[in-house]
The first five atom37 places (N, CA, C, CB, O) and aatype in JSON, in Angstrom:
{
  "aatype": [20, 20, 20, 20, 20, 20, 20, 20, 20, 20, 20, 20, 20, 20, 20, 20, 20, 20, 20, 20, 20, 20, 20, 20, 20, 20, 20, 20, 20, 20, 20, 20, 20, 20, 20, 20, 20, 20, 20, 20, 20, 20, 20, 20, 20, 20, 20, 20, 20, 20, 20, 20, 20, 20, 20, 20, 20, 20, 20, 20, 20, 20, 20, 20, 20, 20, 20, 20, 20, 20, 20, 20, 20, 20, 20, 20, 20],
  "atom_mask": [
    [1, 1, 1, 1, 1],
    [1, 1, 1, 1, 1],
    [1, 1, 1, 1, 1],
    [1, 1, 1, 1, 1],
    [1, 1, 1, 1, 1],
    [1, 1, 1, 1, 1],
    [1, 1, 1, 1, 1],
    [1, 1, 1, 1, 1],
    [1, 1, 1, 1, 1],
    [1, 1, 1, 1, 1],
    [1, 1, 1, 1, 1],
    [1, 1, 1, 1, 1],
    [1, 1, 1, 1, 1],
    [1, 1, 1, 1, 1],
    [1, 1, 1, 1, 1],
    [1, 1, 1, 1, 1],
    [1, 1, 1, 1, 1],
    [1, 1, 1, 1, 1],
    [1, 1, 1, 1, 1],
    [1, 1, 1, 1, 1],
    [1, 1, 1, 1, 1],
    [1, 1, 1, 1, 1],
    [1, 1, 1, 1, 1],
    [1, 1, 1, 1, 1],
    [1, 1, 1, 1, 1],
    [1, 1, 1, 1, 1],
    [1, 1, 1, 1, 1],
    [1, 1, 1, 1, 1],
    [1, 1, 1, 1, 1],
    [1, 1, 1, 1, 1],
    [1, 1, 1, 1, 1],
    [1, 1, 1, 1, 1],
    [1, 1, 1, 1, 1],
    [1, 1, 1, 1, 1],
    [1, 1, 1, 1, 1],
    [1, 1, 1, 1, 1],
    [1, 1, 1, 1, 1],
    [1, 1, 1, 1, 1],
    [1, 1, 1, 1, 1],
    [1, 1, 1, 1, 1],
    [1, 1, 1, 1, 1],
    [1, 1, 1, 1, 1],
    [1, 1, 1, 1, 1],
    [1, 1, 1, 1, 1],
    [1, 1, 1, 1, 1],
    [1, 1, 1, 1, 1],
    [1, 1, 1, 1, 1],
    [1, 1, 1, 1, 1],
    [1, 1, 1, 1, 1],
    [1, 1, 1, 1, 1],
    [1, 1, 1, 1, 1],
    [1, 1, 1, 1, 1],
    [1, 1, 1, 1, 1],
    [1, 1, 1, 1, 1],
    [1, 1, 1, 1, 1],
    [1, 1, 1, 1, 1],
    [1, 1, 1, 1, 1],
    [1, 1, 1, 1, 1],
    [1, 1, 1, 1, 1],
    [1, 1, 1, 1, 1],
    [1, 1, 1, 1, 1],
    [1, 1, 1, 1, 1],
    [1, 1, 1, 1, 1],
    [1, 1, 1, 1, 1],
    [1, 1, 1, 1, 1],
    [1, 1, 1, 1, 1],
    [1, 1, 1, 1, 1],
    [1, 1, 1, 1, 1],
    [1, 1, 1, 1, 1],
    [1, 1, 1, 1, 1],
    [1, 1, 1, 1, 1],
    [1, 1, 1, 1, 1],
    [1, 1, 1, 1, 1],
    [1, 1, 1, 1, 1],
    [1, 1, 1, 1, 1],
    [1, 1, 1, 1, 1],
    [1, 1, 1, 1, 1]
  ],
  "atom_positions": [
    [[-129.67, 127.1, -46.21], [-129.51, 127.94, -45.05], [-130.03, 127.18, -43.83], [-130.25, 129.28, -45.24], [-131.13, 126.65, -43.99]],
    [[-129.32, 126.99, -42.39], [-129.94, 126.64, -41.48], [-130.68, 127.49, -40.82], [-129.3, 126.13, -40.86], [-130.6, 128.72, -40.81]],
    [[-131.48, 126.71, -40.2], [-133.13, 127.5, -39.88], [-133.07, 128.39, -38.64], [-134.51, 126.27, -39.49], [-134.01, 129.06, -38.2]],
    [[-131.66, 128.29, -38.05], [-131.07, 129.32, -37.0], [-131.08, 130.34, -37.71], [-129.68, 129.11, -36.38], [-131.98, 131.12, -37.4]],
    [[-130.15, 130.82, -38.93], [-130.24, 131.86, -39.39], [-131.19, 132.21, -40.17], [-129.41, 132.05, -39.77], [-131.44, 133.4, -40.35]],
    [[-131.73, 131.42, -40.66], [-133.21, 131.94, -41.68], [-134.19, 132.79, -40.51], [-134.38, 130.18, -42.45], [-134.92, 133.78, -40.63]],
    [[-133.86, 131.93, -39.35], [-134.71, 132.95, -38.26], [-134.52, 134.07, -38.0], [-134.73, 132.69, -37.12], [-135.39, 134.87, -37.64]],
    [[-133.38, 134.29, -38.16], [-132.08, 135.58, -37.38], [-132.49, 136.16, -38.32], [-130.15, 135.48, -37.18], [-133.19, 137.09, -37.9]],
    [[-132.46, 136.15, -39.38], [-132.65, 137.35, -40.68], [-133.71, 137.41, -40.89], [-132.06, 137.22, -42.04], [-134.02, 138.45, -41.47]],
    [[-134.74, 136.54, -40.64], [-136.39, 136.66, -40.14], [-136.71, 137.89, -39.38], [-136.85, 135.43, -39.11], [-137.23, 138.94, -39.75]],
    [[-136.35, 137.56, -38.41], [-136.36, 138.54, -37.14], [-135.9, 139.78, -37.26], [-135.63, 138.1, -36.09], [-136.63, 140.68, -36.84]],
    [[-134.44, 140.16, -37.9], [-133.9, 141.29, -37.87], [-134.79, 141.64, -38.83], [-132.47, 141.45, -38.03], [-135.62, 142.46, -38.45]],
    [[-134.85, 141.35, -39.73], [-135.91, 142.18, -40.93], [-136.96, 142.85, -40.46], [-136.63, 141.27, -41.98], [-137.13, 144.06, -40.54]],
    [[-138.1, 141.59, -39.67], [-139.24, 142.39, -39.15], [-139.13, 143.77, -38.18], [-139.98, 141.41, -38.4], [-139.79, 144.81, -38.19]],
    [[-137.86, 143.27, -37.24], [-137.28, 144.73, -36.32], [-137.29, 146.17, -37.55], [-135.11, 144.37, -35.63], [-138.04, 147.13, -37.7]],
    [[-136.36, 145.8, -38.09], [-136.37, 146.95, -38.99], [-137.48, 147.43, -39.72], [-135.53, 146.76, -39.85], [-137.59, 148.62, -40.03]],
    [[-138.25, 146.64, -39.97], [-139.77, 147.15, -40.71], [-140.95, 147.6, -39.95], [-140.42, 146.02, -41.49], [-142.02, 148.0, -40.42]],
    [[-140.43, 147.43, -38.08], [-141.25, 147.55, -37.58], [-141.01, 148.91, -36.91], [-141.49, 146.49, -36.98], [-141.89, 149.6, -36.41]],
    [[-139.15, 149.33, -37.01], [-138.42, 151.09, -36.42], [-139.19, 151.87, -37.71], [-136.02, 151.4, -36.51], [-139.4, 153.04, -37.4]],
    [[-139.67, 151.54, -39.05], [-139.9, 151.97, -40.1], [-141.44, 152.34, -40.25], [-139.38, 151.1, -40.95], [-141.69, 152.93, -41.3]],
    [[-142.29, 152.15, -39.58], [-143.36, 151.77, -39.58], [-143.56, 152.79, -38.6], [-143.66, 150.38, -39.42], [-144.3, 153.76, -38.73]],
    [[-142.83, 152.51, -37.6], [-143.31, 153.25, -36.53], [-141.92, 155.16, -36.5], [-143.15, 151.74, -34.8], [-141.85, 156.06, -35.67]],
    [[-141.32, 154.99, -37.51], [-140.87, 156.37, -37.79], [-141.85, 157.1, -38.48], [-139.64, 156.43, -38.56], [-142.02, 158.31, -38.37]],
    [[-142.55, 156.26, -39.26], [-143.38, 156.96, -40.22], [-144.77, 158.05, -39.86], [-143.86, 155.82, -41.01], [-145.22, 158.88, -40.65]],
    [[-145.25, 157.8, -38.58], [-146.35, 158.13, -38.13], [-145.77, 159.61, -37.39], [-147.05, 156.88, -37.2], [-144.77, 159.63, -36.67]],
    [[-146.38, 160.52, -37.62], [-146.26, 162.12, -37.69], [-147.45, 162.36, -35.81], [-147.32, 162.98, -39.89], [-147.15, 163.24, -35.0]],
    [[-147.94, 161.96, -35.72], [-148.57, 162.06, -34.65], [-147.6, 163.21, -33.71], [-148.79, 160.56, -34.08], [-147.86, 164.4, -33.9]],
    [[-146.62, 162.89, -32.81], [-146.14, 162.88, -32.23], [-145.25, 164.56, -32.78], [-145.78, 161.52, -32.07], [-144.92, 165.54, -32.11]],
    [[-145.13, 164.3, -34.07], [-144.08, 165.56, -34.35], [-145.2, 166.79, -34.55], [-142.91, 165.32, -35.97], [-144.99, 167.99, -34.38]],
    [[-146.31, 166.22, -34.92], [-147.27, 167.11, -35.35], [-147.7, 167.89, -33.77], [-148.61, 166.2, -36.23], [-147.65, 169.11, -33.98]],
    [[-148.0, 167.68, -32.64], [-148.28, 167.88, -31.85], [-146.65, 168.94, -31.03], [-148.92, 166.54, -31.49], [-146.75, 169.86, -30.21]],
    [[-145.51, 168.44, -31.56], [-144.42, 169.52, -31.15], [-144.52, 170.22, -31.96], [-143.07, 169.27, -30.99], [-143.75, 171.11, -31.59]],
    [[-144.95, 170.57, -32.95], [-144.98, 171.88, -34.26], [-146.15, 172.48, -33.57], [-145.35, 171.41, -36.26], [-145.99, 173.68, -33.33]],
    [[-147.32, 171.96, -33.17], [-148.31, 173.21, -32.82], [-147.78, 173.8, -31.7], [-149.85, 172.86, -32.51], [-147.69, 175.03, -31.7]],
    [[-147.37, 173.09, -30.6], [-147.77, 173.48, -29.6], [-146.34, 173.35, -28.57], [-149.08, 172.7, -29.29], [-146.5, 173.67, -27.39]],
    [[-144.96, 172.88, -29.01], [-144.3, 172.83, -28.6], [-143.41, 174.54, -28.17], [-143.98, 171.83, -29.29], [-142.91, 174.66, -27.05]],
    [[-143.35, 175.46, -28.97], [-143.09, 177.15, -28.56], [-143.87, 177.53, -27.35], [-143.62, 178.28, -29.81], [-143.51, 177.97, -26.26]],
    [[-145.09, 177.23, -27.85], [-146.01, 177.7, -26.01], [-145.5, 176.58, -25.16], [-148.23, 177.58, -25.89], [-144.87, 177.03, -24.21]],
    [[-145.55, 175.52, -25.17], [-145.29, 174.52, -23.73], [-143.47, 175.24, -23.2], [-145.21, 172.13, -24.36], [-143.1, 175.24, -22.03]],
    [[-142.77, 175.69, -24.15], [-141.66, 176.19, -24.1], [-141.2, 177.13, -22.8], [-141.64, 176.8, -25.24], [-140.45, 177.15, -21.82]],
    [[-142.48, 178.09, -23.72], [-142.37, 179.72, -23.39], [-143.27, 179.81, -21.74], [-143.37, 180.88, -24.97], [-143.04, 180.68, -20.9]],
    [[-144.24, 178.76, -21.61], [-144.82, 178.4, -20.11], [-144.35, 178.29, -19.04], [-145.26, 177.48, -19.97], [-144.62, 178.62, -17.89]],
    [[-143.02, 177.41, -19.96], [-142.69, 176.57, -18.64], [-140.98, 177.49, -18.54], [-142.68, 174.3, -18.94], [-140.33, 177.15, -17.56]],
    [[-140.41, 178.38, -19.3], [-140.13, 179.36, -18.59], [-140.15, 180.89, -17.91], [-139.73, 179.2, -18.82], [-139.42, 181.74, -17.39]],
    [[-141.46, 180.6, -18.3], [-142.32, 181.78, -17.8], [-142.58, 181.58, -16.39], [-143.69, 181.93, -18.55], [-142.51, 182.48, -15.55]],
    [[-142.84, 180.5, -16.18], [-143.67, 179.74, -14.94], [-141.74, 180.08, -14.12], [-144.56, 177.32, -15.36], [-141.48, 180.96, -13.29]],
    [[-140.81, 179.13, -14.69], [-138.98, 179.56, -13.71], [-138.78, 180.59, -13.6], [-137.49, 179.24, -14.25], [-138.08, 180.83, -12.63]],
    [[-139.23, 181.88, -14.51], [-138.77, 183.11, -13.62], [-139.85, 183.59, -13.14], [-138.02, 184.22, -14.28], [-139.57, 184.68, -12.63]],
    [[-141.39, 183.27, -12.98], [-141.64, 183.91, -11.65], [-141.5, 183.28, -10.72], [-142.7, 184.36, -11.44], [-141.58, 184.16, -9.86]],
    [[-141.32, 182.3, -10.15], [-141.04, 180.86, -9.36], [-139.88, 182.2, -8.49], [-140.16, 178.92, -10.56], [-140.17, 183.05, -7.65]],
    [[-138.57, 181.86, -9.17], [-137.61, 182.28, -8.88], [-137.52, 183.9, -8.34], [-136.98, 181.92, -9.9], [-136.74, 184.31, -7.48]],
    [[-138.64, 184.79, -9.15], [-138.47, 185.96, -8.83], [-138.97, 186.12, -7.2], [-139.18, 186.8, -9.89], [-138.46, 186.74, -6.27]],
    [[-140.19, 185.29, -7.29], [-140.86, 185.09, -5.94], [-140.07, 184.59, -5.02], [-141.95, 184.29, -5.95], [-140.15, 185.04, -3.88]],
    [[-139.21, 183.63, -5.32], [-137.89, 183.25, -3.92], [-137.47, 184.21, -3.67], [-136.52, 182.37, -4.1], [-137.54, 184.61, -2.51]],
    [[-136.62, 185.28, -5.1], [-135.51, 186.21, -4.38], [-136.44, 187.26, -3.84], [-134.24, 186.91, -5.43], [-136.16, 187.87, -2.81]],
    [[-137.33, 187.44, -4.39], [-137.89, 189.09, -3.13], [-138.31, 188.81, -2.02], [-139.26, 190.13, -3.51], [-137.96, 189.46, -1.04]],
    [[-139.3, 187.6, -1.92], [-139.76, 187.23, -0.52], [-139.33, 185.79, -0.19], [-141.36, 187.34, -0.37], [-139.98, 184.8, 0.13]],
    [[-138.52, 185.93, -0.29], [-137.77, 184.03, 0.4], [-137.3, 184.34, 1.8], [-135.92, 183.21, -0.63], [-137.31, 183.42, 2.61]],
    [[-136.76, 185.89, 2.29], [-135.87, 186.89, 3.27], [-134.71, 185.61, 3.49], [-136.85, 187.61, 5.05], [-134.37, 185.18, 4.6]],
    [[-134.19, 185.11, 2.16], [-132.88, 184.76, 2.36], [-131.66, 185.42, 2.52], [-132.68, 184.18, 1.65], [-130.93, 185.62, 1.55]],
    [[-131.35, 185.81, 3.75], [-129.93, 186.13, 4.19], [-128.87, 186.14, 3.18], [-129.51, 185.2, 5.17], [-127.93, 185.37, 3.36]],
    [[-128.88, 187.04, 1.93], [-127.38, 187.1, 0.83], [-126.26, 187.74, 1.73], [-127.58, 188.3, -0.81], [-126.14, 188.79, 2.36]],
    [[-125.53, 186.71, 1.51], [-123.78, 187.39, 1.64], [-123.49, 187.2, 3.21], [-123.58, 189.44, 1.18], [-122.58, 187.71, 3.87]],
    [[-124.59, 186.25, 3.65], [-124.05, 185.7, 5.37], [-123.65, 184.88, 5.21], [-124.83, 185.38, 6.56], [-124.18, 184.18, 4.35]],
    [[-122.43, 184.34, 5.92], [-121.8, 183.37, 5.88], [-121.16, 183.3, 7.56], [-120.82, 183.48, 4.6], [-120.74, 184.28, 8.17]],
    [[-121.21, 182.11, 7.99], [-120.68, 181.6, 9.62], [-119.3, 181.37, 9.13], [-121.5, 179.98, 10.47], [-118.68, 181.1, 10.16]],
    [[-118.6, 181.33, 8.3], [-117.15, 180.0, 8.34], [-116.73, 181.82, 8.45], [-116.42, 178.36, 6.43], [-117.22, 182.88, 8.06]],
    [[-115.25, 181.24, 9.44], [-114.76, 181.59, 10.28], [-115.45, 183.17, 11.64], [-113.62, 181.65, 9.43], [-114.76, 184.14, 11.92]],
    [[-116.08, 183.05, 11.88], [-116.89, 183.78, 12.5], [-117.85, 182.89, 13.92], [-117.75, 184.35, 11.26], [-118.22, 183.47, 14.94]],
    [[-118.1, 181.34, 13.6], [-119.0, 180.56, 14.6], [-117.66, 179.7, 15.19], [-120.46, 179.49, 13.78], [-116.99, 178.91, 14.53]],
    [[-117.52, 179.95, 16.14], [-116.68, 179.19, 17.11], [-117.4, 177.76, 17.75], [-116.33, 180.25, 18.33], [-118.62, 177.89, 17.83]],
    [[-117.02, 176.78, 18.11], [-117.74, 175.71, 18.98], [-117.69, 176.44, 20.76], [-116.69, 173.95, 18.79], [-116.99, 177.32, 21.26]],
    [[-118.67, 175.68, 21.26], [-118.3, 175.99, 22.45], [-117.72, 174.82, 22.99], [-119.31, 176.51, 23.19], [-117.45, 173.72, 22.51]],
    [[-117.5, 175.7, 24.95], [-116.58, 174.83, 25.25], [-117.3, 173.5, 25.69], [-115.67, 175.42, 26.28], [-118.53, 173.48, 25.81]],
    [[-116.57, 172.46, 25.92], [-117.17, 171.52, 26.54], [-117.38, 171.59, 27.91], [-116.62, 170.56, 26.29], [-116.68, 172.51, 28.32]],
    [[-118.05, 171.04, 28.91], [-118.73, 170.85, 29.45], [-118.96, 169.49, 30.28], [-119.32, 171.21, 28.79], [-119.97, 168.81, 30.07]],
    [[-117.91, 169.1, 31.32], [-117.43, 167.95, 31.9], [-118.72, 167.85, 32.77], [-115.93, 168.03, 32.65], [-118.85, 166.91, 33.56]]
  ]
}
């Protein structure tokens, strides 16, 4: 075998033993099983009062609209 590819299949091997290695460790999933439903349920808890608080006191103008109603004025030599 030339030592180009003895490397190449060197290398790819360790890659793969190293996606394997590092699938294996639970850290990460363990921490979305406790606690991932509450970070969930927070953070849309947190968008509808956010949102409820825009629509009652934002006093955004619903259902105004300028197009066809604002004319330009005239010019002015």
């Amino acid at each position: 075998m030339f030592p180009f590819a003895r490397s190449t299949i060197s290398f790819a091997g360790r890659a793969v033993r190293q996606v394997a290695v590092r699938r294996l460790g639970t850290t990460s999933s363990v921490f979305h099983e406790k606690y991932g439903n509450a970070i969930l349920a927070s953070g849309a808890l947190f968008c509808v009062s956010v949102w409820s608080y825009i629509l009652t006191y934002g006093d955004i103008p619903w259902g105004w609209t300028p197009v066809g109603r604002v004319t330009p004025k005239p010019y002015k030599d």
